[in-house]
N, C-alpha and C positions, 0 to 999 in steps of 0.2 A: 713729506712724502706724498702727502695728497696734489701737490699741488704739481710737483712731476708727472703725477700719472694722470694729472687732466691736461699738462703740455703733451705727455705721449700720445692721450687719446688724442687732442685736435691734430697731432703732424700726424695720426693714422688719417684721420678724416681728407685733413687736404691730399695726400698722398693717395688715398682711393680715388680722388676727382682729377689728381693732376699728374699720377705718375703710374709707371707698369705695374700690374699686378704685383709682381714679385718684390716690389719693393713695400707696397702697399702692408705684405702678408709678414716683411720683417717688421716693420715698424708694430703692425697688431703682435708678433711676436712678443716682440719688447715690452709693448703694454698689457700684455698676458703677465708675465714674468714680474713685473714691476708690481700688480695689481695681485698675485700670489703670495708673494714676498708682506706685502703691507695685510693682507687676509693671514698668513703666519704668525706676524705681529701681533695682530690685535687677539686673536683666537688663543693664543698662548697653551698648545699643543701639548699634551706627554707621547712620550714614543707609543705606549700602547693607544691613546685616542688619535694620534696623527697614523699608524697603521691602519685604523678603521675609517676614519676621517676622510685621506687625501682621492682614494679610490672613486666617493663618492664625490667629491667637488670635480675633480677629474672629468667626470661624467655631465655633471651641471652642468663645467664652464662649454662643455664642447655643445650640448642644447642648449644652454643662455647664449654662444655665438652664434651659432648654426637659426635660432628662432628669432634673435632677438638681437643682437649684433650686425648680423649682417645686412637684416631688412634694414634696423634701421641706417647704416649707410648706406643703404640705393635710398631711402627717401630723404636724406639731406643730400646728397648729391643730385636728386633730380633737385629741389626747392633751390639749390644754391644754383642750379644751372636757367630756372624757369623766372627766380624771382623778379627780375624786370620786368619780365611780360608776363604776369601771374594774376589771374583777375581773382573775384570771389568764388568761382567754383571749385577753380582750380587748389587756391587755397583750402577751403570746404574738403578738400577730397582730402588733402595731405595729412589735415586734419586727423580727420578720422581714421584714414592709416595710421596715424601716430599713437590714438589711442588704443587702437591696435595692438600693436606694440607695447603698450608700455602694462597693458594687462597682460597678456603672455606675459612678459616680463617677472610680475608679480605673482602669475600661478606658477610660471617655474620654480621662482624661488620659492613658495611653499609647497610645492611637491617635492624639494629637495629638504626642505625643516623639516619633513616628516620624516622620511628620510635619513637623516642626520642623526635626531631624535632617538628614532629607531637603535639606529646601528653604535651609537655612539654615547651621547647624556644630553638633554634637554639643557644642559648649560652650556653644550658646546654648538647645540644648533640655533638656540639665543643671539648666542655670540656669531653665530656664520649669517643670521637673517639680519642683524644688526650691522655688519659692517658689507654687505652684500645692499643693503638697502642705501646705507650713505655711501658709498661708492657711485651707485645708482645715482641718487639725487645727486652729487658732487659733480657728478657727469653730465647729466640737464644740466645743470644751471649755469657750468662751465661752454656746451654748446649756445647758450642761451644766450653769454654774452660775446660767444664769438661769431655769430652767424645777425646777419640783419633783421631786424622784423616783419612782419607783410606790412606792405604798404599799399593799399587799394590805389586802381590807377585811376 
């Protein structure tokens, strides 16, 4: 299942750089749905903790896209459109947008384990930081190997 949802995420990626919006927004569709599906799974829900549960992930996924999702495909679409002629500042900057990123990322998700915590059992938002995090990292390291490196020119 993981490995599905790191081919949905990169055909979203090229799709945001190389096709209409609206196709762009089914394929994120799909890898919402796919990426929900596998967070079910692993969370292993009762009807009374998925009642309390899904309201607030609902809420997350739409700030982890909206913060975090989205920026970061405009900055691999600019890096994949710049990288031939991308010297070291330019790099340097994307950089730093990147980590950006990728802390947002991580204050989201812990403002949502508290969250969780809160409304739900400290076992359940364990479990939502836990596969929210390897999702995360599965997703690096999946663009990691699909996008080129900097290459100084």
């Amino acid at each position: 299942m993981k490995k599905a949802l790191f081919s949905l995420l990169f055909i979203a990626l090229a799709a945001v750089g190389f096709a209409q919006q609206t196709e762009a927004e089914l394929v994120r569709s799909a890898f919402r749905l796919e990426k929900k599906a596998a967070v079910a799974e692993f969370i292993g829900l009762s009807n009374d903790e998925a009642a309390k549960f899904w309201p607030i992930y609902e809420k997350y996924e739409t700030e982890r896209v909206n913060s975090v999702g989205t920026p970061r495909f405009a900055l691999i679409s600019e890096y994949v459109k710049k990288m031939d002629k991308m010297d070291e500042t330019s790099a340097d900057n994307l950089v730093k947008q990147s980590i950006a990123i990728q802390k947002k990322e991580v204050a989201i998700r812990e403002k949502y384990y508290a969250m969780v915590k809160k409304a739900v059992s400290t076992e359940v938002a364990v479990k939502f930081y836990q596969v929210e995090d390897v999702i995360a990292v599965g997703t690096r390291m999946e663009l990691y190997e699909q996008i080129p490196m900097f290459q100084s020119k």
